[in-house]
C-alpha positions as CSV (number, residue, x, y, z in Angstrom):
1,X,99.1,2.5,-13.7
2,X,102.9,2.1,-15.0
3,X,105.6,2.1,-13.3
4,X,107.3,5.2,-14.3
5,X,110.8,3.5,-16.2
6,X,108.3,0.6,-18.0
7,X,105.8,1.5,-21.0
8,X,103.0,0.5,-21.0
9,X,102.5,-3.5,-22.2
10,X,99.4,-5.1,-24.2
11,X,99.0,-8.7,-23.2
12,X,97.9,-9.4,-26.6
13,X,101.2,-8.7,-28.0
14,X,104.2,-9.8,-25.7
15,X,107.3,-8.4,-26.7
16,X,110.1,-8.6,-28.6
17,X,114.1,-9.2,-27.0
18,X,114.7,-6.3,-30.0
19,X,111.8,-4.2,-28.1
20,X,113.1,-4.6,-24.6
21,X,116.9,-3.7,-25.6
22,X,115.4,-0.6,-27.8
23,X,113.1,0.3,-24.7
24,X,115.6,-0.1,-21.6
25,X,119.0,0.1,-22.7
26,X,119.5,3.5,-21.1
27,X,117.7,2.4,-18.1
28,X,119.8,-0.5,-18.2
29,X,123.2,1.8,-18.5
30,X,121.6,4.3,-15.8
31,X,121.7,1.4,-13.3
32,X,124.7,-0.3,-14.5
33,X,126.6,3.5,-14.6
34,X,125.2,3.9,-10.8
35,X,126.9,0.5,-9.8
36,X,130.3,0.7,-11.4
37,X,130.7,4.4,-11.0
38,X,132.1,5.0,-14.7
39,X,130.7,5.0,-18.2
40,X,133.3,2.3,-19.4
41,X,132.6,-0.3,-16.8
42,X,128.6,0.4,-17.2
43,X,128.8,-0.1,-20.8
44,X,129.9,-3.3,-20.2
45,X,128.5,-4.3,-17.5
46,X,124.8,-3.1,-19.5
47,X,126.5,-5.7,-22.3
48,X,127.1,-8.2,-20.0
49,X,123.3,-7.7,-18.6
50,X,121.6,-8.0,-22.2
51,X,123.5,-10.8,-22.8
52,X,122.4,-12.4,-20.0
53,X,118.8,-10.9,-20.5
54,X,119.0,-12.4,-23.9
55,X,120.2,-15.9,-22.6
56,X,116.9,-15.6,-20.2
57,X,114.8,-14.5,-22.4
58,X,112.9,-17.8,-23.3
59,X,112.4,-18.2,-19.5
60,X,110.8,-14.9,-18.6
61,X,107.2,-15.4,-17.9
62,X,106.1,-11.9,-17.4
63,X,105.4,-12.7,-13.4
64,X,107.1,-9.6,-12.6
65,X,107.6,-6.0,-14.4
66,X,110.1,-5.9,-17.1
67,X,112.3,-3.2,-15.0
68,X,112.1,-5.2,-12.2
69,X,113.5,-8.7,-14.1
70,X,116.5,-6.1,-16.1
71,X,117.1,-4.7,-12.7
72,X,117.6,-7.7,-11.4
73,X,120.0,-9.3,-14.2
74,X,122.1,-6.0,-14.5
75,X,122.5,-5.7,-10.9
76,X,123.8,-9.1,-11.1
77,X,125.8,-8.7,-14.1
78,X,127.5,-5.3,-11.8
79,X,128.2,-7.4,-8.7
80,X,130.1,-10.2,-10.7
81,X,132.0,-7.3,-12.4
82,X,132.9,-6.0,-9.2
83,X,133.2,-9.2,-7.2
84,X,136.2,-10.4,-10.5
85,X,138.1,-6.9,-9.8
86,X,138.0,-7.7,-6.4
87,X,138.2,-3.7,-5.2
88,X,140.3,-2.9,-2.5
89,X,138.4,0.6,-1.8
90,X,135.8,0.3,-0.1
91,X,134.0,1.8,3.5
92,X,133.7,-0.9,6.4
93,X,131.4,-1.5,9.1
94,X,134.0,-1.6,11.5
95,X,133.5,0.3,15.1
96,X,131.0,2.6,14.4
97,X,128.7,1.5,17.5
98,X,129.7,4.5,19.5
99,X,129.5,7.0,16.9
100,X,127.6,9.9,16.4
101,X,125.9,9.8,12.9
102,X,125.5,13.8,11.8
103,X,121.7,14.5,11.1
104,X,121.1,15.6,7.1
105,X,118.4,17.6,8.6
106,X,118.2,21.5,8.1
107,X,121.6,21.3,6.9
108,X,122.4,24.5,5.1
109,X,122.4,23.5,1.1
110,X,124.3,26.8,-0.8
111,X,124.9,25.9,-4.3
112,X,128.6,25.2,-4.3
113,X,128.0,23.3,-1.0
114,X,125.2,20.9,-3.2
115,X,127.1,20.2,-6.1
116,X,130.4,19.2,-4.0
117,X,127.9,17.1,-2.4
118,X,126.8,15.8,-4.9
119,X,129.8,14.6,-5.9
120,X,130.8,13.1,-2.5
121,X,127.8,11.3,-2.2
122,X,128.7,9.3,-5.6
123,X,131.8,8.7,-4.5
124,X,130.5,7.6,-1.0
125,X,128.1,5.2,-2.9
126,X,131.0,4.2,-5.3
127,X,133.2,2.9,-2.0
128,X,130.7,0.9,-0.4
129,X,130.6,-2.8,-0.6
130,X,128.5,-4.3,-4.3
131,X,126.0,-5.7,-1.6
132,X,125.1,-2.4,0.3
133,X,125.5,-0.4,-3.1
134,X,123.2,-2.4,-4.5
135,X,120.5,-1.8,-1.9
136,X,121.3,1.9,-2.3
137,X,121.1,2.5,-6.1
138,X,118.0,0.4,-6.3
139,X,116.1,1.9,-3.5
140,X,117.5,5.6,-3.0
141,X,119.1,6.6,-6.3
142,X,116.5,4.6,-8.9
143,X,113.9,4.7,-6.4
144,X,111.9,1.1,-6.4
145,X,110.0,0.4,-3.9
146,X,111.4,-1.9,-0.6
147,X,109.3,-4.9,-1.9
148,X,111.2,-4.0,-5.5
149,X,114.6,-3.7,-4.8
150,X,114.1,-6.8,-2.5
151,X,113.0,-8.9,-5.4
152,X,115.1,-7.3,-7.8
153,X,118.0,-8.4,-5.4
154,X,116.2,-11.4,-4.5
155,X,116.5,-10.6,-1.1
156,X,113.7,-10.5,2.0
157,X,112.5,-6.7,2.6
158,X,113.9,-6.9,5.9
159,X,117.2,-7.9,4.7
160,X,116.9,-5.3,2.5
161,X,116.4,-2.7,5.4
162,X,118.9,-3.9,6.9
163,X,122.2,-3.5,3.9
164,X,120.2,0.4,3.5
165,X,120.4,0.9,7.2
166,X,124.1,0.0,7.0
167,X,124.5,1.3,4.0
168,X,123.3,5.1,4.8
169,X,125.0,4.9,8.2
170,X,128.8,4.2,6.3
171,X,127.7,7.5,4.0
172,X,126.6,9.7,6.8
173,X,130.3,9.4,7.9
174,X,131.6,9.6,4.7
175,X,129.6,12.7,4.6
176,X,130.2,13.9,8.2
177,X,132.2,17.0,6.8
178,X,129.0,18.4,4.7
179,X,127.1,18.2,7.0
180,X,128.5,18.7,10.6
181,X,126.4,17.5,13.9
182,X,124.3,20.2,16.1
């Protein structure tokens, strides 16, 4: 079975750099667009990733799923970007041991309500710190596995639990307003 992003692969004829880049580049851009937040930034960042893909190319062995390896370098390629413009905005883990975290549950979802939220949710992602957005996009928005995102991040599972636990907690508050506690 294949993962749902990766076609499927013949051992008896590895691939071409050409064949990856024709294959993935949206799925490059998709991730890169849900890390940066904007289609200039993800276009380069998506650059900046084949490049490095490129560079790597020689080196990849096939021990791990082509999506999983671009995931990995474009996340990368993302969290430099991001780590050079040194953003200012961003949501902080500061005092929030006391407070209450609205439940999403049975919240009432008209269809103005959803696409507002919809929008406050990528801006909520866009504001967290690369680290925590990371864990988010890979996990929640692309939807790898914990085991996936981990080694796409290269990052234990349980440190991976940990930056989504933070990471949802900051966007429940962010979100408080949509969806208000019982």
């Amino acid at each position: 079975m294949t993962d749902r992003n990766e076609a499927p692969q013949s051992e008896a004829a590895p691939m071409e750099f050409d064949d990856i880049v024709e294959m993935y580049s949206d799925f490059v851009y998709n991730v890169a667009y849900r890390m940066m937040g904007n289609p200039h930034d993800a276009e380069e960042v998506a650059q900046d990733a084949f490049l490095s893909a490129y560079r790597a190319f020689g080196r990849f062995r096939g021990e791990s799923r082509v999506t999983t390896w671009l995931y990995r370098i474009t996340t990368n390629a993302a969290l430099m970007r991001i780590r050079r413009e040194k953003r200012a905005r961003s949501l902080r883990w500061v005092g929030i041991e006391n407070l209450e975290v609205p439940s999403w549950e049975n919240a009432p979802e008209p269809s103005a309500l959803v696409s507002e939220l919809g929008d406050k949710i990528q801006e909520g992602i866009a504001r967290l710190q690369p680290e925590l957005r990371a864990a988010v996009v890979l996990r929640d928005v692309a939807g790898l596995s914990s085991a996936e995102a981990a080694e796409a991040l290269e990052i234990t599972v349980s440190s991976l639990k940990s930056r989504l636990h933070r990471a949802r907690v900051l966007l429940r508050q962010h979100l408080a307003e949509y969806a208000p506690s019982r």
